[in-house]
N, C-alpha and C positions, 0 to 999 in steps of 0.2 A: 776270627776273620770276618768282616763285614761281606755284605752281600755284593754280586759283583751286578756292577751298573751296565746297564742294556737299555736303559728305559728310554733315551733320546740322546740328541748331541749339542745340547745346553747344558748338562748337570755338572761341567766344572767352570771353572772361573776363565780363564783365557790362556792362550799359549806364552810360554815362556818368556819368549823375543816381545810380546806385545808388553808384558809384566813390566820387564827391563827397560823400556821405552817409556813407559808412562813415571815410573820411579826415579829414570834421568830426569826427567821434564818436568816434574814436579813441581818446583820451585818456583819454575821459569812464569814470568809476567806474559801474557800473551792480550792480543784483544779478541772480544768477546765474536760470539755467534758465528764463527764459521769463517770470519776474517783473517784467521790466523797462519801461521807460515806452515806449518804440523797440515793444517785440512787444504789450504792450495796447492800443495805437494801430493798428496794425498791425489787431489782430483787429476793433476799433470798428469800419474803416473798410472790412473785407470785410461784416462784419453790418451796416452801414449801407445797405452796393448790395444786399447779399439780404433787407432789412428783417425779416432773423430775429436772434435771441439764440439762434446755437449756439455750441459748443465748437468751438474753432478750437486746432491743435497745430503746430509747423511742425519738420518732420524734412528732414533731411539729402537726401537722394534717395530717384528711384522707385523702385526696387525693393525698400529698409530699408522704406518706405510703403509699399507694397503688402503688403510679410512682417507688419507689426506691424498695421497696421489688419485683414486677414483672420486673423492668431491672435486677436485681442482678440475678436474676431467670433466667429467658429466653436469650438464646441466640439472634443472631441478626435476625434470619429467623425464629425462632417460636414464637408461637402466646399463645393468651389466650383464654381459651374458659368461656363464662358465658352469663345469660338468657339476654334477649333484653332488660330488665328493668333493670339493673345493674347499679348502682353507676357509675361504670368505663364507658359506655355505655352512658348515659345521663347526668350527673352532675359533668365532672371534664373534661369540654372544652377539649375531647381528649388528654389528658395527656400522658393515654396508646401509644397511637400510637404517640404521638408528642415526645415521649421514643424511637421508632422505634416498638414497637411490634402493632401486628394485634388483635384487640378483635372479636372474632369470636361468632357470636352472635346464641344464640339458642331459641327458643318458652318459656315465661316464662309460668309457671301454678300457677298463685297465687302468681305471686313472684320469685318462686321456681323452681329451677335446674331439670328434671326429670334424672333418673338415665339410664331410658328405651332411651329418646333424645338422652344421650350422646350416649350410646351404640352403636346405630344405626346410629349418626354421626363420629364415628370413625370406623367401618364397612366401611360406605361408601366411607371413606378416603382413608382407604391403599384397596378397591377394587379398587380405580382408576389407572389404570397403571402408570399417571402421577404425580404423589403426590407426587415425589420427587422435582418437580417442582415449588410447593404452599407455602404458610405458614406450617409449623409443628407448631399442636397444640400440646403443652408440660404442659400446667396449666390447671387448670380448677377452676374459681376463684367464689368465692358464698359471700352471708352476710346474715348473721344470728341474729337479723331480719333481712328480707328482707326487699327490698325497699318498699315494700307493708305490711309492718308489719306484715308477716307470718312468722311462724316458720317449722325449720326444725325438722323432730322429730329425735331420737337416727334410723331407722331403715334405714330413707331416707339417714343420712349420712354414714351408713355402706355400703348402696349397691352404691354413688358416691363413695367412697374408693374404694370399690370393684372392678368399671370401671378402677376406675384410675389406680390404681395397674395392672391390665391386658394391660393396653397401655404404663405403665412406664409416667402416667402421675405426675405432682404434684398439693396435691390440697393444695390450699389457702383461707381461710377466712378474708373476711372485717368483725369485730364485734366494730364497731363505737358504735353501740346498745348493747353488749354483755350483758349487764347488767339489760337489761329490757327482754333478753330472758330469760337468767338465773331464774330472778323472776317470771315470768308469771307460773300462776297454771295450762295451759298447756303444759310448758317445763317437759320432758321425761327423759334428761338427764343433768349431774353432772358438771360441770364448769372441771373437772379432767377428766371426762369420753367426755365430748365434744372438749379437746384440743387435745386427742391422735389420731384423725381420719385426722386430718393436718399434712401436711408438715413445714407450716408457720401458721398463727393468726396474728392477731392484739385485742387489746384490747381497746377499745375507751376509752381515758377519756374526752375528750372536751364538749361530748352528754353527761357523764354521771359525773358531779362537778367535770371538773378541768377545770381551765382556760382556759389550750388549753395542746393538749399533746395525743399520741397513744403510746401503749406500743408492740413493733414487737416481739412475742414468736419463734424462729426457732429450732423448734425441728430435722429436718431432719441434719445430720449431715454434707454433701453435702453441704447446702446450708450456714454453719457458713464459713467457710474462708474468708476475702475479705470484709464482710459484713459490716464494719466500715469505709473502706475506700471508699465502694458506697457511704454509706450515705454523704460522707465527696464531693464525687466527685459530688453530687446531692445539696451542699449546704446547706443541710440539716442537718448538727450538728450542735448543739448548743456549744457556749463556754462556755456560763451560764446553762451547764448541770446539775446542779444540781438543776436548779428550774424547771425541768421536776422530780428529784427523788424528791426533798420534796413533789411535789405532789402527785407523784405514791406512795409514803412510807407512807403516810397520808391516801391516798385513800383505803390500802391494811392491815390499822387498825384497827380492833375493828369490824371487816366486813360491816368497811362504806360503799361497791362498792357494797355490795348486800343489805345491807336498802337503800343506794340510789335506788337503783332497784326497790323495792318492794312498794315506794310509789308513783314510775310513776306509775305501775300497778295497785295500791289501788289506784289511780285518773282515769285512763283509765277506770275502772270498773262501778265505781261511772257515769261517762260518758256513757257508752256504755249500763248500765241499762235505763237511762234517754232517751237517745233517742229510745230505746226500745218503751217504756212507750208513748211519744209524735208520735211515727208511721212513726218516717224518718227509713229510706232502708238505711242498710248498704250496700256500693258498694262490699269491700271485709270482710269477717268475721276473723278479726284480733285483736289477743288475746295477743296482746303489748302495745305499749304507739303510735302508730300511727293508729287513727280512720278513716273513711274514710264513708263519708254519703252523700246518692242522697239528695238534697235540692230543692225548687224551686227556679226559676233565682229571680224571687221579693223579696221576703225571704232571699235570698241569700247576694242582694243589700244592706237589710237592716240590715243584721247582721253583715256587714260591718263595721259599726259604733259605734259598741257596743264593736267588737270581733275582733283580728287579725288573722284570720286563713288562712292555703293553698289550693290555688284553684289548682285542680287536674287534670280538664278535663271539656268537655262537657261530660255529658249525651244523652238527646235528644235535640230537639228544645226549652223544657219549665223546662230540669232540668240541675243542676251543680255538677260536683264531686267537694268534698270538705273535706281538712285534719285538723286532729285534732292532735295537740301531747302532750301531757303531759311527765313531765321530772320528775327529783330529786327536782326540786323547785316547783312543782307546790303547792298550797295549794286547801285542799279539797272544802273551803268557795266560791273559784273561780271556782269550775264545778259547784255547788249549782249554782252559778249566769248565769254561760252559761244556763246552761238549766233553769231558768227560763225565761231567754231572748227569748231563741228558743220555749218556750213556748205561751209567749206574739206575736209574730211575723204574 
């Protein structure tokens, strides 16, 4: 028996229904970059659930998303602002700044943006007589889950709106994850209700059954001009655009993107009971599909070889942080089997 996968929620190819869609379509003659009937469908049917008419793009993965939407964005001299555990921050070899902008790094809390941090870092800003001289912070970029699998709730992102609006900032979401915040029975707020507090979005599908693929929502009206021609200048269109819509048009049927959701969570649950139960210490208390548990380092060695999981950190001297992630693929038989292994250990 192979080891059982925990490691993240990209390590298999894509859900079923998207498989079967793109094997109809196959054949089919379409025209290129995003013209096609598969990606205008596709976009109908996200602006349908958020009852707006924006500009919808669909790029390859997060991190080309995250590079191309903040260049389009920011001028040559302003910067980004977001917590020190940020995607953009730790896991995309400097992209941000190898784009030219400055990631301006703030105190995470759990993850998480404070609303009171920004305030108070942008106070400080234009008190400095010299500030014309610095980076201009102009974004304020978040991910919802966080990198720590928290969430934001509906109040924390009214009152980051709130800063940002009083500085003329823009805020931005990474939601590589959007789908397992969405389902979590801690989420507060509405897929509809959570898009309109952005300037920009993304919507992950690659973390959440499709093969590979981010869907860029731009709602702010400012920021549509032009925004084809970055991607284009970023390398980043597809000519075989349209097997980014069959997937998003598949994804956004029959409310596949929110069951996919809802069974990372019905597996996270199932997990996060269990270890309860067996007496490992959650590091952070995260009510998504990324777990996060103090182990001992022997323990640790030996789950090794059962399990593929993320090592996260040290602890102390005799413990290890350690991630767990459950996806759209996981099957329930295969948390049963973690936690009886971590039980055995």
């Amino acid at each position: 028996m192979g080891k059982l996968m925990f490691l993240s929620d990209y390590m298999e190819g894509c859900h079923i229904d998207v498989l079967k869609k793109l094997n109809e379509t196959n054949m089919e003659s379409t025209s290129g970059y995003g013209t096609d009937k598969y990606t205008l469908s596709a976009k109908k049917k996200i602006n349908d659930l958020l009852e707006e008419d924006n500009d919808i793009y669909f790029l390859l993965g997060g991190t080309e998303t995250n590079q191309v939407v903040i260049d389009k964005i920011l001028r040559t001299y302003e910067g980004v602002i977001s917590v020190d555990t940020a995607h953009i921050v730790g896991h995309e070899a400097g992209a941000i700044e190898f784009g030219g902008h400055k990631v301006i790094m703030l105190p995470n809390h759990d993850g998480k943006l404070s609303s009171l941090d920004l305030d108070k870092y942008m106070i400080n800003f234009y008190k400095d007589s010299s500030y014309p001289h610095m980076v201009q912070p102009k974004m304020v970029y978040i991910s919802n889950p966080t990198e720590c699998g928290t969430l934001y709730t509906k109040k924390e992102l009214e009152d980051i709106r709130n800063i940002c609006d009083k500085y003329n900032l823009y805020f931005y979401c990474d939601g590589a994850r959007l789908a397992y915040a969405l389902a979590s029975t801690k989420n507060d707020v509405s897929f509809k209700e959570f898009a309109k507090f952005f300037d920009a979005f993304y919507i992950g599908g690659t973390k959440c059954g499709l093969l590979f693929g981010e869907a860029v929502v731009l709602r702010n009206d400012s920021l549509k001009p032009g925004f084809f021609t970055t991607v284009k200048q970023h390398g980043a269109l597809l000519a075989k655009g349209r097997i980014l819509g069959v997937q998003f048009d598949t994804l956004f049927t029959d409310d596949l993107y929110f069951k996919i959701g809802s069974n990372a969570i019905k597996c996270a649950n199932i997990l996060k009971n269990g270890f309860k139960e067996l007496g490992y210490k959650e590091y952070i208390d995260s009510p998504t599909n990324q777990l996060f548990i103090i182990i001992d380092n022997d323990k640790y060695e030996k789950l090794k070889e059962y399990a593929e999981v993320t090592y996260w950190g040290i602890y102390d001297d005799n413990n290890t942080i350690i991630r767990f992630v459950t996806s759209w693929a996981t099957k329930e038989d295969d948390c049963y089997k973690l936690l009886n292994i971590l039980k055995e250990l």
